[in-house]
N, C-alpha and C positions, 0 to 999 in steps of 0.2 A: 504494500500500500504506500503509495508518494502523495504527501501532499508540499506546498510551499512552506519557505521559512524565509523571511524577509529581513534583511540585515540594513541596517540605519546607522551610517558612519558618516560624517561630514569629511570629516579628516581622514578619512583610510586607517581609523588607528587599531583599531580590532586584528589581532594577530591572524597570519594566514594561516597559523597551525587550526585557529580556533574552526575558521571557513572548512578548513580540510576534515577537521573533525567532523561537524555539521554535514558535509557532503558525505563522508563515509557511511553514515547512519542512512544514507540511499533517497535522503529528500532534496528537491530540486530547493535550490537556495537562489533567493532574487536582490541582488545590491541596491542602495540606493544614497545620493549623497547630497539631493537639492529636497530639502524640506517643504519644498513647491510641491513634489510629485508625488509624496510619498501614502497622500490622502488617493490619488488616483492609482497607487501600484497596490494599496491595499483594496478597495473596490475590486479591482481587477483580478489579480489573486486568491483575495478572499485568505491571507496565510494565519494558521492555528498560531503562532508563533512569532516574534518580532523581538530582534537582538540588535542592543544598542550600545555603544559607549558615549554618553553625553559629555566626557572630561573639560573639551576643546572651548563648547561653547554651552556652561551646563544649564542655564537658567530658561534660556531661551529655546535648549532640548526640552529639558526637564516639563517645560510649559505643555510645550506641542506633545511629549508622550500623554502628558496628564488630560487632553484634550485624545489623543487617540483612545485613550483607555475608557471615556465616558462614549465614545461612542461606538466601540469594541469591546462590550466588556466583557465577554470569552476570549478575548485574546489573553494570548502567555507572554508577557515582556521580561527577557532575560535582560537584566545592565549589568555592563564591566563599570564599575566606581570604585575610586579612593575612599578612603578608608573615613577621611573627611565630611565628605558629601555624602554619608550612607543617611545620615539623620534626615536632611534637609529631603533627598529621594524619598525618603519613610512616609515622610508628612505628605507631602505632595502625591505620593500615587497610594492615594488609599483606595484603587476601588478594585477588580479583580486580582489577577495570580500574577505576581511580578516576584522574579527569581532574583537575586543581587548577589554579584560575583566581586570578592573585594580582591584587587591589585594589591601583589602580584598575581600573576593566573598562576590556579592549578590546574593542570590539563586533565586530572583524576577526576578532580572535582567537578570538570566541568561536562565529560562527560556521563559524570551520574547523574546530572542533572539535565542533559540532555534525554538522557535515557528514561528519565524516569518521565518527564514530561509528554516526550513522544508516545511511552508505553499510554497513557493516562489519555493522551487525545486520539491514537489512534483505535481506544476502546470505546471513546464517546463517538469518532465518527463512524464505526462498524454498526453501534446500536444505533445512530439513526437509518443508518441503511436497513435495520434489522426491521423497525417498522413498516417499511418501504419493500421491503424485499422481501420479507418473508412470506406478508399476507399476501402478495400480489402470486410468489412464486411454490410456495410448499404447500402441496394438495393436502394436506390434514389439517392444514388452520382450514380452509375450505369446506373441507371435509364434516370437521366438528360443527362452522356453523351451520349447513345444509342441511345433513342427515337425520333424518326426523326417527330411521330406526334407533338412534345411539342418545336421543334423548337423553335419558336420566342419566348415563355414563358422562356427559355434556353439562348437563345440572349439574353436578356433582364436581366437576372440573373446574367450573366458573366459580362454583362456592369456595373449593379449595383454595383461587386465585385472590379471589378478594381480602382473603387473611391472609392480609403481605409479611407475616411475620413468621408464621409456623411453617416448621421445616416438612418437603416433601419427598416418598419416597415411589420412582415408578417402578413398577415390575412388567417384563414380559419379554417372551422370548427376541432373538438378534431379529430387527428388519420390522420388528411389530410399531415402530415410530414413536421411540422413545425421547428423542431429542425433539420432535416438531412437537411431541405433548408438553414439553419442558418451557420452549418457545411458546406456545400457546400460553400457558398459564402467567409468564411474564408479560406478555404482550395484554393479556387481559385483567391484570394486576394496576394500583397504583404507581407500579416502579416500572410501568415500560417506557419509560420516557429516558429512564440510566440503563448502565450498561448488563447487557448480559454476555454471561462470559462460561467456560466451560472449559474441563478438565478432563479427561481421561487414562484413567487409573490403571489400563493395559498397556498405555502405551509409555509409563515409566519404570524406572526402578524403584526400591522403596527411599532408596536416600535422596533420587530428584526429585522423588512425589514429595517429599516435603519441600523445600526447597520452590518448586512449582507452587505449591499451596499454600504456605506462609511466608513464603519471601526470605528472602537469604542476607545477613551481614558479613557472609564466609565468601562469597563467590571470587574467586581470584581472576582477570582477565590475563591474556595471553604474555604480558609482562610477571606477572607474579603480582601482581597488586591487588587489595580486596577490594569489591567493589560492591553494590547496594542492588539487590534485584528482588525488584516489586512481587510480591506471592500476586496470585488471582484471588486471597479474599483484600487484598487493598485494591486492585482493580478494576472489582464488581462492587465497589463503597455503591451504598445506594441502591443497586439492582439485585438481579439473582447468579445466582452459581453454579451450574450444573456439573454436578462430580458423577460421572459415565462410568461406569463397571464399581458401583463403590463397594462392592463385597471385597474386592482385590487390595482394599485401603486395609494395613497393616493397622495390627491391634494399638499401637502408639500411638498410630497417625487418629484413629478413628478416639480415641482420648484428646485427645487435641481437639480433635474437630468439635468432640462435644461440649469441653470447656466453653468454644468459642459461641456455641448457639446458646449455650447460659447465659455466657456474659456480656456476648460482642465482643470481646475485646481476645488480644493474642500477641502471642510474642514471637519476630523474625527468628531464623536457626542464625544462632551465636549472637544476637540482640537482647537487650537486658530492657529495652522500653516495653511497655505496653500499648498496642494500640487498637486504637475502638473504631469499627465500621461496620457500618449497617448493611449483611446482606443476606440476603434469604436463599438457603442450601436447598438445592431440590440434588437429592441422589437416584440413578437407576441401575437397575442390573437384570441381568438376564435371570438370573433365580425367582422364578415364579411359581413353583410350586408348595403346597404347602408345606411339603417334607422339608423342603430348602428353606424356609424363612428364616429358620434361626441361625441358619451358615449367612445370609447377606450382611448383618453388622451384629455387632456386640449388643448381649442386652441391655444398657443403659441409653445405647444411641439408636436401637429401634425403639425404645420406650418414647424417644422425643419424634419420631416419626408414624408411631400407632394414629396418630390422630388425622395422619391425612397421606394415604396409602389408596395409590392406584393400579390396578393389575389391568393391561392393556390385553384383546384377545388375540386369540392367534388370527392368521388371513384363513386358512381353514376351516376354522370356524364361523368367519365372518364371508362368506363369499358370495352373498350380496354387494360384494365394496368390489369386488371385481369390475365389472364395469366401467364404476365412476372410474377407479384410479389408471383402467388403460385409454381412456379419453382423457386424463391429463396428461399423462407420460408420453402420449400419441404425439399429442398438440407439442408440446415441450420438447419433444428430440425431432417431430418437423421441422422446428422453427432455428434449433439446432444445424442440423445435418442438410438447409435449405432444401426439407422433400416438400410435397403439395402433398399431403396423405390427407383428405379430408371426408373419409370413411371407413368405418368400420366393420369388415360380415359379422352377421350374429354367430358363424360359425366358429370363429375365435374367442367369443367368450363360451360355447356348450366347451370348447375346446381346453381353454382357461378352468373351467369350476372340475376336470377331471384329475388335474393334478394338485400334488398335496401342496406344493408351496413351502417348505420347511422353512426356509429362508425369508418368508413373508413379503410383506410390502419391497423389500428392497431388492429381492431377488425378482421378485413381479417389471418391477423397475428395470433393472437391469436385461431383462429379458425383452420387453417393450424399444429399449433403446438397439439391442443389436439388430432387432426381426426390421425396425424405422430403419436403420441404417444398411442392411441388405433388400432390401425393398424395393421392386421394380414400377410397382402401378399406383395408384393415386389412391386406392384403397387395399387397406390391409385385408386377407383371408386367413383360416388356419393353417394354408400350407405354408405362408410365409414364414412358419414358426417348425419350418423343416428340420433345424439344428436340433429340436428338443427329439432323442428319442431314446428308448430304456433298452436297457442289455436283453429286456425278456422277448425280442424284435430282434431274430438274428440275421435279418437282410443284410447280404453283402452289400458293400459300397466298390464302386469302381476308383481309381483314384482323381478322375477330375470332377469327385462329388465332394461336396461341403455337405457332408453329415458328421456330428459328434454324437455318440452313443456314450448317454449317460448313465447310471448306478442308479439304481430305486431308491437308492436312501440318500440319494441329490447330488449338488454338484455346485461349487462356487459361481455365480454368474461370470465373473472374472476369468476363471480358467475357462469357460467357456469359450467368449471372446479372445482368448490367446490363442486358441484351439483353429478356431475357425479363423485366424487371421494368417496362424504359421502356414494352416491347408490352403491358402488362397495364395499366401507366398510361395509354394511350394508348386500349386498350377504353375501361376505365373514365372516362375522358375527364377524368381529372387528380387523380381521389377517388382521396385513398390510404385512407380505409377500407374503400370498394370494392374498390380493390384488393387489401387485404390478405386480406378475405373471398375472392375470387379464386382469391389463391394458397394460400389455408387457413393462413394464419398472423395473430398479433396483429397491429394495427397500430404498436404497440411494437418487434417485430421487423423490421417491413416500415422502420420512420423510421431505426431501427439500420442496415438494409445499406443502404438509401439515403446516409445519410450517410457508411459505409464506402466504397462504390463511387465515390462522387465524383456523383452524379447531380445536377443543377442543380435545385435546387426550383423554379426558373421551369417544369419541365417537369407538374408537381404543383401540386394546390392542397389545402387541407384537407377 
């Protein structure tokens, strides 16, 4: 994510180290050195951020910031000042978030406070995207308001949301749409307007899961220096939390955690402060059974989520939703993969409600977008879903067939796609723009899932 960061030096006196610093952090930086322009480079930009050193001419800065700041007051103004002029700064910009770096620079210092800032806006402008994006683009905020069968599971959801304080736990199997019920409940909450932020507990170890989650005063950067790294409950100050696999949260970490929904408050690894922020945990995990409840958290920290526990069903069970969700995913990877697919045979869904779906919503998903993306005609049939077939079907295949023969007990949608992409490399005898022709997609998309998938270019040539 780049946004601008506008730098305001009359004099050029701002070190170049500081500029290089700033660029490293991967955001476009815009100079500025006539106090005439600097009203129309902020309009125009629009930058989260404004770094200045007023030394030169400070009264006459000092004025113009304190007018930029009433009328910006989300803006983040960093100043380099003498040690002097910190007072006189103080008074004069009393109104938003102003960072003050006393001379001499520390270049440590000043990248922790780049960083910390950056982390902090680029969380507020994710969640307004989140408003914007989500409702418009995740079929289960959709879903939830439409569907009149899933009522009282709906009622039920919006009640949980309204009490923006109590902690929630979702249960249900991978793919059943635990993150867009998470997102739901924040979006329809007092706090979707802050950020929401998300964690998952598979994808660390247990010494970075802390570290991730309370934020670090140990973190050393590539010189050996310690440096200050924000956890995600100082990031979600304000909004919610979502901690993804939290059965996998280590019996220390899940004490910790429960401290903090006591108290609010929590202490960095190797930090001796205490600090207080408001944010409401929603946990999920794949243990949905009841045999499993008591393996998902420790009993004191499911004690504090008994009170607003939701078990999402399987798609198998719900296959009614079949339909709706291949008329989103339809529309969604046409508009993707630039196809005109604007129907659908009833034949692919008698065709859809026969298999079990293990993989749920997300394998439904992923199977929607490869059938979109080999697709010949303006509407989709069941034969277009020729890849899906079971070992108990022992038709030979010829070799310049695109069939994958799957396992009864499933099959990753992803390996799938690897499958059918290496067989169509392997027609095509290594051309991936043949192949893309092929599969009826760019060869821009075709080098994209290549590279997603992991596939060895030795197996490709150009």
């Amino acid at each position: 994510m780049k946004f601008h960061v506008l730098i305001y030096d009359e004099q050029n006196s701002i070190p170049a180290s500081v500029v290089k610093t700033i660029t490293r952090f991967s955001y476009d930086t815009k100079r500025c050195s006539d106090m005439n322009k600097i009203f129309h480079l902020l309009e125009k930009y629009d930058p989260p951020i404004l770094v200045s050193d007023p030394e030169k001419n400070f009264c006459n800065e000092i004025e113009l910031l304190r007018k930029i700041q009433l009328h910006n007051p989300d803006l983040v103004i960093i100043l380099f000042l003498n040690s002097d002029n910190y007072f006189k700064a103080l008074k004069t910009l009393r109104f938003g978030r102003v960072e003050f770096i006393i001379k001499p620079v520390d270049m440590d210092f000043i990248q922790r406070v780049l960083r910390n800032n950056f982390e902090i806006i680029k969380n507020k402008i994710e969640n307004s995207r989140l408003n914007e994006v989500v409702k418009i683009h995740d079929p289960y905020h959709e879903y939830f308001k439409r569907d009149r069968s899933t009522a009282k599971m709906v009622s039920i959801i919006e009640r949980i949301a309204k009490n923006v304080n109590n902690p929630v736990l979702i249960r249900g199997e991978q793919g059943t749409g635990k993150a867009s019920t998470a997102k739901f409940i924040h979006l329809e909450s007092s706090r979707k307007e802050k950020p929401f932020v998300s964690i998952n507990c598979a994808y660390h170890t247990n010494f970075a899961l802390s570290a991730e989650l309370f934020g670090s005063e140990n973190e050393k950067n590539k010189a050996g220096i310690n440096r200050l790294k924000l956890g995600k409950l100082e990031l979600a100050d304000g909004g919610s939390l979502l901690i993804e696999n939290i059965d996998r949260l280590p019996l220390n970490l899940q004490q910790r955690l429960l401290d903090f929904i006591r108290s609010k408050k929590f202490k960095r690894d190797g930090g001796k402060k205490e600090i207080s922020t408001d944010v409401r945990i929603i946990g999920s995990s794949c243990l949905c059974s009841d045999n499993n409840e008591q393996q998902i958290v420790s009993g004191d920290l499911a004690s504090e989520f008994s009170g607003a526990m939701i078990t999402l069903p399987p798609l198998r069970l719900r296959k009614d939703l079949i339909p709706y969700f291949i008329s989103i995913f339809v529309e969604e990877f046409s508009r993707r993969c630039e196809k005109k697919i604007n129907k659908i045979d009833s034949s692919v869904f008698g065709f859809f409600n026969n298999l079990e779906w293990r993989g749920n919503i997300k394998e439904l998903r992923a199977t929607v977008e490869l059938a979109v993306m080999l697709a010949k005609r303006e509407e989709l049939f069941a034969e277009d879903f020729y890849f899906i077939q079971t070992l108990n079907k022992n038709e030979e295949n010829t070799p310049d067939e695109l069939i994958i023969k799957l396992p009864l007990k499933g099959m990753e949608m992803n390996a799938v796609l690897k499958e059918v992409i290496l067989k169509t490399l392997e027609i095509a005898k290594g051309n991936k723009t043949k192949t893309a022709r092929i599969l009826g997609i760019t060869r821009s998309r075709l080098l994209y899932r290549i590279k997603q998938l992991g596939i060895l270019d030795k197996k490709a040539r150009k």
